[in-house]
PDB file of N, H, CA, C and O in Angstrom:
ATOM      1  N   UNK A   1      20.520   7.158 -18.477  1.00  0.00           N
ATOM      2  CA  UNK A   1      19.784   6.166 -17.690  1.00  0.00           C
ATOM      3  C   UNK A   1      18.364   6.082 -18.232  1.00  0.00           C
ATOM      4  O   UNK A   1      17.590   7.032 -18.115  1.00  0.00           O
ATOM      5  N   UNK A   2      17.984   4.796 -18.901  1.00  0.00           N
ATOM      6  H   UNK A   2      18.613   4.024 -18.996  1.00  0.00           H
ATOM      7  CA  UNK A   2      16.767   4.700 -18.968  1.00  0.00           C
ATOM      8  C   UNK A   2      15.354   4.568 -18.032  1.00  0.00           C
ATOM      9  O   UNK A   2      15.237   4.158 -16.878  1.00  0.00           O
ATOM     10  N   UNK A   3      14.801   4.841 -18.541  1.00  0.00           N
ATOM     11  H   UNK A   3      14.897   5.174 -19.479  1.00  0.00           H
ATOM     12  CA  UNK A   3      13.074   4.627 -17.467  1.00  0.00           C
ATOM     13  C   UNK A   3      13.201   3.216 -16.582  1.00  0.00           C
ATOM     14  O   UNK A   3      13.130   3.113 -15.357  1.00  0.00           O
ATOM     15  N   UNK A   4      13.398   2.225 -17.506  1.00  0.00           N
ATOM     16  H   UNK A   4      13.456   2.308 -18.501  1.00  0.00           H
ATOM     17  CA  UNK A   4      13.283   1.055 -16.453  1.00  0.00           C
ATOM     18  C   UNK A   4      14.026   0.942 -16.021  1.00  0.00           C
ATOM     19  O   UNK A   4      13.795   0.151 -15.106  1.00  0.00           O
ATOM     20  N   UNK A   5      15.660   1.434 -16.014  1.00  0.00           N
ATOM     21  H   UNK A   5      15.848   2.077 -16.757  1.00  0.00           H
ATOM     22  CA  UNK A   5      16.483   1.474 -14.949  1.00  0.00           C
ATOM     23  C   UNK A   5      16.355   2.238 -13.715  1.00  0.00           C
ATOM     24  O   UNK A   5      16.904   1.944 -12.653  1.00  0.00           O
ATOM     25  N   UNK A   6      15.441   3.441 -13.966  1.00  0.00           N
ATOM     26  H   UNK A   6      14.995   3.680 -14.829  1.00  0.00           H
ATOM     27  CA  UNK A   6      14.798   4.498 -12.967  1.00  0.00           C
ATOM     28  C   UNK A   6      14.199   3.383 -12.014  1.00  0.00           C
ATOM     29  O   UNK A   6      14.592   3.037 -10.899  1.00  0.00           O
ATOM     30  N   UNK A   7      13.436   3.051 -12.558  1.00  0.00           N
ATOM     31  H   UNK A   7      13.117   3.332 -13.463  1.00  0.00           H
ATOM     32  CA  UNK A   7      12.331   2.110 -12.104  1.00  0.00           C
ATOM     33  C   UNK A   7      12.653   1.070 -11.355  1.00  0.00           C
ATOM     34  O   UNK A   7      12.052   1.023 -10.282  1.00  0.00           O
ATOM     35  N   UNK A   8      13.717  -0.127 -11.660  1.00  0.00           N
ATOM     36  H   UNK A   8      14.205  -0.088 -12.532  1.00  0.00           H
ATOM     37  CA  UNK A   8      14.477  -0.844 -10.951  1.00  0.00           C
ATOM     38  C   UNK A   8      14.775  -0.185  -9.911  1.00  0.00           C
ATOM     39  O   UNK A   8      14.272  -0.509  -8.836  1.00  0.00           O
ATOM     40  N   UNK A   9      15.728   0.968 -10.012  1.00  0.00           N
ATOM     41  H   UNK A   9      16.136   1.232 -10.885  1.00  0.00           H
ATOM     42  CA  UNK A   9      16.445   1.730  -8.781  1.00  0.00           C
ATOM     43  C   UNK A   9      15.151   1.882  -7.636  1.00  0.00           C
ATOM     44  O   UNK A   9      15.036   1.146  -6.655  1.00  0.00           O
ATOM     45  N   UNK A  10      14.508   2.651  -7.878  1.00  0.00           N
ATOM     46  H   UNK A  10      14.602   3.248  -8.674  1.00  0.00           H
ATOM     47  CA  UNK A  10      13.371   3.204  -6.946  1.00  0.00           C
ATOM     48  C   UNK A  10      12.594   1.632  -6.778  1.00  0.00           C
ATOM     49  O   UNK A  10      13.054   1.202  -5.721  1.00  0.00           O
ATOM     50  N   UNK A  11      11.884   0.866  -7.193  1.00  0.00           N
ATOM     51  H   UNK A  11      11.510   1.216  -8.052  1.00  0.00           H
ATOM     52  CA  UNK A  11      11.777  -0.308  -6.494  1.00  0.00           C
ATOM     53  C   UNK A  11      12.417  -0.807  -5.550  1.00  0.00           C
ATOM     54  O   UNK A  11      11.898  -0.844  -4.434  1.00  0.00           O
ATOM     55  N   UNK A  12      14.142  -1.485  -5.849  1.00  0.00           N
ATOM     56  H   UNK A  12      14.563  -1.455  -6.756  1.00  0.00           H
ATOM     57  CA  UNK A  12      14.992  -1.484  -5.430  1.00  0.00           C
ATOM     58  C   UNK A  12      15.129  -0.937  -4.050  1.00  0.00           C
ATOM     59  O   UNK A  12      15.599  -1.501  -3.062  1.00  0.00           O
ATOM     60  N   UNK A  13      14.636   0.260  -4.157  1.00  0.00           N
ATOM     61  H   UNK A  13      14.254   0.718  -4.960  1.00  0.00           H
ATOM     62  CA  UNK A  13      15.161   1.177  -2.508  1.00  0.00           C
ATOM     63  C   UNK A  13      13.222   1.162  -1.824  1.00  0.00           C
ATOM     64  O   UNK A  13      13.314   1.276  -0.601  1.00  0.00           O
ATOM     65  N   UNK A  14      12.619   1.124  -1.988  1.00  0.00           N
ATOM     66  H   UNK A  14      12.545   1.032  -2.981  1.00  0.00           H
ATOM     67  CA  UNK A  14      11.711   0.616  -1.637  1.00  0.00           C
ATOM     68  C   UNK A  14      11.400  -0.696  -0.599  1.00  0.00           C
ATOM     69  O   UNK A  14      10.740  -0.847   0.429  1.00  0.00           O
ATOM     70  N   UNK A  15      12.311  -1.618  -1.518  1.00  0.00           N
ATOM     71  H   UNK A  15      12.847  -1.496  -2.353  1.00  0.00           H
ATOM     72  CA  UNK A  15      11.723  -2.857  -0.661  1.00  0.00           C
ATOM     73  C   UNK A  15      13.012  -2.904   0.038  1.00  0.00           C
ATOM     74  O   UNK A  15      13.062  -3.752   0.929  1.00  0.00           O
ATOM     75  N   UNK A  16      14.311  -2.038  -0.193  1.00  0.00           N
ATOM     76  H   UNK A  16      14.271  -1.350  -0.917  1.00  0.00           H
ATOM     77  CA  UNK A  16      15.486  -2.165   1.325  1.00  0.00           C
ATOM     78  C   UNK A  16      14.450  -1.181   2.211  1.00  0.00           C
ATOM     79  O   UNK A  16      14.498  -1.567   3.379  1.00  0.00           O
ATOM     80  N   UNK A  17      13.550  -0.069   2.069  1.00  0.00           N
ATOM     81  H   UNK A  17      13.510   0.245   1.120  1.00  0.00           H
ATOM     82  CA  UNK A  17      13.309   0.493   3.530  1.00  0.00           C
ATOM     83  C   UNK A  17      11.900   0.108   3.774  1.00  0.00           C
ATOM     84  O   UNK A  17      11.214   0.815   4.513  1.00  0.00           O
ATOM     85  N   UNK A  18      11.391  -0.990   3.198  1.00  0.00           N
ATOM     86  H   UNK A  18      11.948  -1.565   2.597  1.00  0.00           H
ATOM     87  CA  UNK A  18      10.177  -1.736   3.717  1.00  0.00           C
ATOM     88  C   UNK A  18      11.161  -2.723   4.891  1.00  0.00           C
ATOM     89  O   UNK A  18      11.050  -2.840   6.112  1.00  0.00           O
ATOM     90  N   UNK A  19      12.018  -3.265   4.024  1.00  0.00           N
ATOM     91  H   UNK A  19      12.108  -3.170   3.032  1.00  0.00           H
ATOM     92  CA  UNK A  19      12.848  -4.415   5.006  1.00  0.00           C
ATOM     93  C   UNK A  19      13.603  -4.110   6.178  1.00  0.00           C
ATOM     94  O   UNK A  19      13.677  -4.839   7.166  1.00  0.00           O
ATOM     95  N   UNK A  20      14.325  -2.678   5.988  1.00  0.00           N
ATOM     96  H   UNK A  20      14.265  -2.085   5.185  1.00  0.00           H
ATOM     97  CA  UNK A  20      14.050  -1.887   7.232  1.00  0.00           C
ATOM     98  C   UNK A  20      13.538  -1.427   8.375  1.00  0.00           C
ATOM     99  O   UNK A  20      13.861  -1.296   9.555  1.00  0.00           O
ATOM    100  N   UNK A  21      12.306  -1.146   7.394  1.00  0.00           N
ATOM    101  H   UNK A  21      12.043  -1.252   6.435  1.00  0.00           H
ATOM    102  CA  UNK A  21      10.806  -0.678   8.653  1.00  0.00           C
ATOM    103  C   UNK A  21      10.817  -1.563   9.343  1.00  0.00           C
ATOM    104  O   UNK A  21      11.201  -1.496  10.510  1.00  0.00           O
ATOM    105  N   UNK A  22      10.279  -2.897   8.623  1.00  0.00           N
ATOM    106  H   UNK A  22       9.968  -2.952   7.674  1.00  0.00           H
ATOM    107  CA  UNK A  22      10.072  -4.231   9.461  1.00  0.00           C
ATOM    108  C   UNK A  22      11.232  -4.867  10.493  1.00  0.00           C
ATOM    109  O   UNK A  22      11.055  -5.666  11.412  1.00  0.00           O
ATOM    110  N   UNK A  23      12.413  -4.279  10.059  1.00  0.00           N
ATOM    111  H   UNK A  23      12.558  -3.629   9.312  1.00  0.00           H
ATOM    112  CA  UNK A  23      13.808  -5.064  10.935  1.00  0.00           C
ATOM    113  C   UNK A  23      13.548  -3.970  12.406  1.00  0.00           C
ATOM    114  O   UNK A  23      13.405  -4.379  13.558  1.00  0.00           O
ATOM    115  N   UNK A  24      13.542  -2.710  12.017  1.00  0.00           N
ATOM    116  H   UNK A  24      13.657  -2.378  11.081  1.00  0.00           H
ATOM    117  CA  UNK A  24      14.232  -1.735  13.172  1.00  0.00           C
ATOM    118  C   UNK A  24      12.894  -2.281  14.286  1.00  0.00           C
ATOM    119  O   UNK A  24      12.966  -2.907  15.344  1.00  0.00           O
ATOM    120  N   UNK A  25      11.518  -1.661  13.414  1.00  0.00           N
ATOM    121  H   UNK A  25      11.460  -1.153  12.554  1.00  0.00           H
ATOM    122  CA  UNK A  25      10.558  -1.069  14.406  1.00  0.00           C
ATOM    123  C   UNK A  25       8.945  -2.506  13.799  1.00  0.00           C
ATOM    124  O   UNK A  25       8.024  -2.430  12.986  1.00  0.00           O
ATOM    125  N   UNK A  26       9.274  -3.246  14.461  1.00  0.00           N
ATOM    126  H   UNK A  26      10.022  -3.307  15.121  1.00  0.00           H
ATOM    127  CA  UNK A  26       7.897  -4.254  13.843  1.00  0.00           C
ATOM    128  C   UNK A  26       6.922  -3.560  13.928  1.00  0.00           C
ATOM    129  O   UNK A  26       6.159  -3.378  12.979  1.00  0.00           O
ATOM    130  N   UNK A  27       6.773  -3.054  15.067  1.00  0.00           N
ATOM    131  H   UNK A  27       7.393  -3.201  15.837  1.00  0.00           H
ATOM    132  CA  UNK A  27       5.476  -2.416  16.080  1.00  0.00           C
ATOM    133  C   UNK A  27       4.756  -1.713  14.806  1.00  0.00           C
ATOM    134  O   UNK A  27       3.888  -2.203  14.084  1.00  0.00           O
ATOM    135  N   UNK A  28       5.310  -0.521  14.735  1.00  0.00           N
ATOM    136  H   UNK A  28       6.015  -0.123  15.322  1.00  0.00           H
ATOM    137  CA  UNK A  28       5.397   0.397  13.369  1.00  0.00           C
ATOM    138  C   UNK A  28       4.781   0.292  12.209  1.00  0.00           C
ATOM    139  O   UNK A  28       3.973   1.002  11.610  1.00  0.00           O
ATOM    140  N   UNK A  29       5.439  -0.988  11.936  1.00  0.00           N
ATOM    141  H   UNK A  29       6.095  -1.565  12.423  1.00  0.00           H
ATOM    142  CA  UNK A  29       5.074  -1.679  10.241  1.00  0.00           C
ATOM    143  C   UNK A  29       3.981  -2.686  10.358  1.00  0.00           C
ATOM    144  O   UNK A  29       3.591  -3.123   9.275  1.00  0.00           O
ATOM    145  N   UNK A  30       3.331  -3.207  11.547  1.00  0.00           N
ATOM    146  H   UNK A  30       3.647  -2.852  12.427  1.00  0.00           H
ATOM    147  CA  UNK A  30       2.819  -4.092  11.536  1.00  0.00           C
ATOM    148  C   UNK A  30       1.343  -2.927  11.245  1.00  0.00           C
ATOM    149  O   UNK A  30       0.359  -3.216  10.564  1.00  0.00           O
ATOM    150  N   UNK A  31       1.623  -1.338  12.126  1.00  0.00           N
ATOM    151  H   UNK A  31       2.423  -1.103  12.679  1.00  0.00           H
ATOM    152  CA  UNK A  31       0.011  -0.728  12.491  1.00  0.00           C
ATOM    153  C   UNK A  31      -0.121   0.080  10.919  1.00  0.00           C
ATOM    154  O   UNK A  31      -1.194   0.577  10.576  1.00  0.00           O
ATOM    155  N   UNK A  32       1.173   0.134   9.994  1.00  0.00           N
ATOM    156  H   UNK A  32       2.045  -0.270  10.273  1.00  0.00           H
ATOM    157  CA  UNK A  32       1.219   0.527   9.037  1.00  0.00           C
ATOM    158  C   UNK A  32       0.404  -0.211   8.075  1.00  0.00           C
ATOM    159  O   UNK A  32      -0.262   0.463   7.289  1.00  0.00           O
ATOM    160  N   UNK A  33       0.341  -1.630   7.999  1.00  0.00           N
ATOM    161  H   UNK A  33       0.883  -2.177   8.637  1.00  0.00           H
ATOM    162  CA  UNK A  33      -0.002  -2.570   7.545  1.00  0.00           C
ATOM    163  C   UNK A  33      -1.533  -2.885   7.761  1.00  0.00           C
ATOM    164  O   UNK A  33      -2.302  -3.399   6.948  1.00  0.00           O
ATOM    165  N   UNK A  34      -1.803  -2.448   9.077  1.00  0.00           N
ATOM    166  H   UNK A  34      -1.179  -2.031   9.738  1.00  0.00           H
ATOM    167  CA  UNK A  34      -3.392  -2.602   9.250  1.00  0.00           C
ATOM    168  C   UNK A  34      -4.047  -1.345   8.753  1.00  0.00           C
ATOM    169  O   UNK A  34      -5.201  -1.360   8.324  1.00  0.00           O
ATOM    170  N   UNK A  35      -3.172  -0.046   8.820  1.00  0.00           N
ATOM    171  H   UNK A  35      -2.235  -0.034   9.169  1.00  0.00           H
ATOM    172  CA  UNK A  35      -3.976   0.689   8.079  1.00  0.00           C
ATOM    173  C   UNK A  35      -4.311   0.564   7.074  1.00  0.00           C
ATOM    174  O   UNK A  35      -5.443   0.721   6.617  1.00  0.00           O
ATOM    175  N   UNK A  36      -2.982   0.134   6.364  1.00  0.00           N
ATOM    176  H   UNK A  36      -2.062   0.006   6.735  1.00  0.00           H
ATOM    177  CA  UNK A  36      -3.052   0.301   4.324  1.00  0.00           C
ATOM    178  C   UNK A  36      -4.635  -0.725   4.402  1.00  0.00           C
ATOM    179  O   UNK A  36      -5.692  -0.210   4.035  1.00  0.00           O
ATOM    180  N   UNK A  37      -4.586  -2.350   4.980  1.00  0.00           N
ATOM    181  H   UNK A  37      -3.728  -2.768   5.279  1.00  0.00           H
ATOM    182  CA  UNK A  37      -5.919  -2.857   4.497  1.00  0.00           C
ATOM    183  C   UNK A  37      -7.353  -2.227   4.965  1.00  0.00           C
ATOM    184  O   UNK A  37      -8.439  -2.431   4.422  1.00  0.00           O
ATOM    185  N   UNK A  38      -7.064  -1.345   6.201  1.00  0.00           N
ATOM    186  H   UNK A  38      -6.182  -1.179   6.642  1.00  0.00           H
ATOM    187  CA  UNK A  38      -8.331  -0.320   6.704  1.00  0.00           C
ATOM    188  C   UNK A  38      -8.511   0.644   5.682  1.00  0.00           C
ATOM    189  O   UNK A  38      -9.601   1.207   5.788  1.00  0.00           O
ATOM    190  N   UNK A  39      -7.756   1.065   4.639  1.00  0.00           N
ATOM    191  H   UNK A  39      -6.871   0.608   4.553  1.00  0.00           H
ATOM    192  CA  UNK A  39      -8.136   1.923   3.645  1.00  0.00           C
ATOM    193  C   UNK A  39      -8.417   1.447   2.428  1.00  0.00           C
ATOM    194  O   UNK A  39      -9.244   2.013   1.713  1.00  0.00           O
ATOM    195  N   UNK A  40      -7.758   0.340   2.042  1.00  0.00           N
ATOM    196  H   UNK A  40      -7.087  -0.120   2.622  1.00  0.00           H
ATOM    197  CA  UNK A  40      -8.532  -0.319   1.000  1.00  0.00           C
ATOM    198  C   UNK A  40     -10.186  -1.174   1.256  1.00  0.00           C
ATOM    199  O   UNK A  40     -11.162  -1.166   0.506  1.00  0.00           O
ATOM    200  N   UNK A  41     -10.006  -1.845   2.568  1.00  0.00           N
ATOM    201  H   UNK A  41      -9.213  -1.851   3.177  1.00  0.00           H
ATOM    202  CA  UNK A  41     -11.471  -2.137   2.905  1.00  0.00           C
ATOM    203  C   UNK A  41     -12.694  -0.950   2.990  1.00  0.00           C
ATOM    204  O   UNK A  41     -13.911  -1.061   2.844  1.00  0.00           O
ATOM    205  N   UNK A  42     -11.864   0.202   3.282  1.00  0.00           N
ATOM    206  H   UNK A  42     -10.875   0.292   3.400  1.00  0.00           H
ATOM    207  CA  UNK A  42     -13.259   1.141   3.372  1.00  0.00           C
ATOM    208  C   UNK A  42     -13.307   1.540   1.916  1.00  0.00           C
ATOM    209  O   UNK A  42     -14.385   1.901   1.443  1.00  0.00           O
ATOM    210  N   UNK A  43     -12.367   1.508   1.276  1.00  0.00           N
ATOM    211  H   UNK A  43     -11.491   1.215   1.661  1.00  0.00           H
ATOM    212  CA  UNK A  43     -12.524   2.406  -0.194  1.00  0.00           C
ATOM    213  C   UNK A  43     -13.020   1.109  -1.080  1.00  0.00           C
ATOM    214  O   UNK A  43     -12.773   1.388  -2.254  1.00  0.00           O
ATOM    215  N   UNK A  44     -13.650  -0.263  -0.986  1.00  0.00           N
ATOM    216  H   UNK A  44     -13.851  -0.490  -0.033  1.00  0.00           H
ATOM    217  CA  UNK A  44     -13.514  -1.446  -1.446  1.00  0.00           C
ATOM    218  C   UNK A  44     -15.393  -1.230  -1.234  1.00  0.00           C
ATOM    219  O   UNK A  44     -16.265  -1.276  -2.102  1.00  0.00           O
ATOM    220  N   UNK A  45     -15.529  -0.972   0.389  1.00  0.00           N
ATOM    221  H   UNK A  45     -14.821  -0.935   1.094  1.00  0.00           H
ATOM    222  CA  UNK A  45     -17.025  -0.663   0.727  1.00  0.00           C
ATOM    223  C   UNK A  45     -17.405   0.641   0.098  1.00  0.00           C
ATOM    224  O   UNK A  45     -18.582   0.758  -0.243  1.00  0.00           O
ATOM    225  N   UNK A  46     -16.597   1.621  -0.102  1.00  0.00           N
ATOM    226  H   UNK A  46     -15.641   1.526   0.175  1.00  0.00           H
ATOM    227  CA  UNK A  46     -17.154   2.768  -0.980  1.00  0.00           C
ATOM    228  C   UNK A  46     -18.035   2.579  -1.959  1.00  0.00           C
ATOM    229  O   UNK A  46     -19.251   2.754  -1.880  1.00  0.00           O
ATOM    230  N   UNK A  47     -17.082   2.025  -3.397  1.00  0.00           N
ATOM    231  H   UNK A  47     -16.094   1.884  -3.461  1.00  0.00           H
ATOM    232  CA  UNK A  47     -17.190   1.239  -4.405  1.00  0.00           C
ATOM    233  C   UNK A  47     -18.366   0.664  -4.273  1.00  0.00           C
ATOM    234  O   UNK A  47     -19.270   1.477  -4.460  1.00  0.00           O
ATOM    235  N   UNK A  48     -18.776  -0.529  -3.999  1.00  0.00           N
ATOM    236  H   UNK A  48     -18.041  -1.190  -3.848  1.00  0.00           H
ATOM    237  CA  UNK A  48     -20.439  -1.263  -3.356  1.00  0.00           C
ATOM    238  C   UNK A  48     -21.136  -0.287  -3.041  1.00  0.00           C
ATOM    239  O   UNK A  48     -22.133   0.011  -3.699  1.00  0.00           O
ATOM    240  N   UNK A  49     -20.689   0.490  -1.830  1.00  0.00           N
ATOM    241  H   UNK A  49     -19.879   0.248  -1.295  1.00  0.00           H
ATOM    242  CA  UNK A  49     -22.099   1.217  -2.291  1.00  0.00           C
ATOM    243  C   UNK A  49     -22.327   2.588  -2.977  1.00  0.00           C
ATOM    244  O   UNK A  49     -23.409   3.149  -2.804  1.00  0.00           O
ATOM    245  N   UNK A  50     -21.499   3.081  -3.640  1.00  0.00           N
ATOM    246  H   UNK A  50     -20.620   2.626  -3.780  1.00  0.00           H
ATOM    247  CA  UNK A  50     -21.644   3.624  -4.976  1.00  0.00           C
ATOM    248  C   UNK A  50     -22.597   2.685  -6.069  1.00  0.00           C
ATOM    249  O   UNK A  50     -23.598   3.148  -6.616  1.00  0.00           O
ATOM    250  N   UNK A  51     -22.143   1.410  -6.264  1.00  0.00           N
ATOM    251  H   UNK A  51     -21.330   1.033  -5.820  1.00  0.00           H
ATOM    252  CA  UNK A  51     -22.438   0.290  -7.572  1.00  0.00           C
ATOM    253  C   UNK A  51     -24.241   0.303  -6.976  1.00  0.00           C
ATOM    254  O   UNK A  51     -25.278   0.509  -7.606  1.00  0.00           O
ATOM    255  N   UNK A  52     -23.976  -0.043  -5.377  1.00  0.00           N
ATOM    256  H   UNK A  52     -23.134  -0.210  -4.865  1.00  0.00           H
ATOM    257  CA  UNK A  52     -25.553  -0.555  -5.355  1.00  0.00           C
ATOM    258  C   UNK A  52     -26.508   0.857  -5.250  1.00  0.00           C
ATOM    259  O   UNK A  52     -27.700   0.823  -4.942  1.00  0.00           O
ATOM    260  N   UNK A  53     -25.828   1.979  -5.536  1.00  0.00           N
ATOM    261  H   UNK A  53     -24.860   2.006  -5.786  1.00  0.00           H
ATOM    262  CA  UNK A  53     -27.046   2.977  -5.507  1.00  0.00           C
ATOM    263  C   UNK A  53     -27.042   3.402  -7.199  1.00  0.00           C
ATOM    264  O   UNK A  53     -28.089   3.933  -7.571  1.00  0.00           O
ATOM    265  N   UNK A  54     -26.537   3.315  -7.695  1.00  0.00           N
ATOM    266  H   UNK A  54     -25.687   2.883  -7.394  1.00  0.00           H
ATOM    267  CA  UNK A  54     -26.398   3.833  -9.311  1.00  0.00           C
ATOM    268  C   UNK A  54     -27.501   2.279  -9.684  1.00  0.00           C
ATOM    269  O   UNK A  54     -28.153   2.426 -10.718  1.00  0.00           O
ATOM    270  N   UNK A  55     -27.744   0.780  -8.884  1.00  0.00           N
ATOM    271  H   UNK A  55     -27.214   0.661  -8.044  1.00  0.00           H
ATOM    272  CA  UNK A  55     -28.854   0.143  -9.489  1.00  0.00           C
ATOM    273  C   UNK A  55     -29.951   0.383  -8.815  1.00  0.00           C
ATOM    274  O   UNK A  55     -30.918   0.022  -9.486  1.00  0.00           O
ATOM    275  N   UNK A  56     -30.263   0.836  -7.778  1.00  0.00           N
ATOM    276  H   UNK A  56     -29.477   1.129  -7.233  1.00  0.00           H
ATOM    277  CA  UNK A  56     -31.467   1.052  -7.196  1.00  0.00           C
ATOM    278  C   UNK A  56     -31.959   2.581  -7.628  1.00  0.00           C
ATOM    279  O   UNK A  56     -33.035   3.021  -7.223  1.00  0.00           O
TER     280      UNK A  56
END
């Protein structure tokens, strides 16, 4: 079995238990969903102000 067949597979089962999450339990996936962008927005504001203190 090659790498990108690895790769297919595990994608593959990924987006059946994303489609899952979302079928069984919305509730769940929806607070899952506000976290993931609550952690990229704070790690997004990190970044900025890292950038704006390395120019000041």
């Amino acid at each position: 079995m090659g790498l990108a067949q690895a790769k297919k597979i595990v994608l593959y089962g990924l987006v059946v238990f994303v489609l899952y999450t979302i079928i069984k339990t919305p509730e769940r996936a929806a607070e899952l969903v506000q976290v993931g962008f609550e952690g990229i927005s704070d790690a997004a504001k990190s970044i900025g102000d890292f950038m704006t203190a390395l120019i000041s």
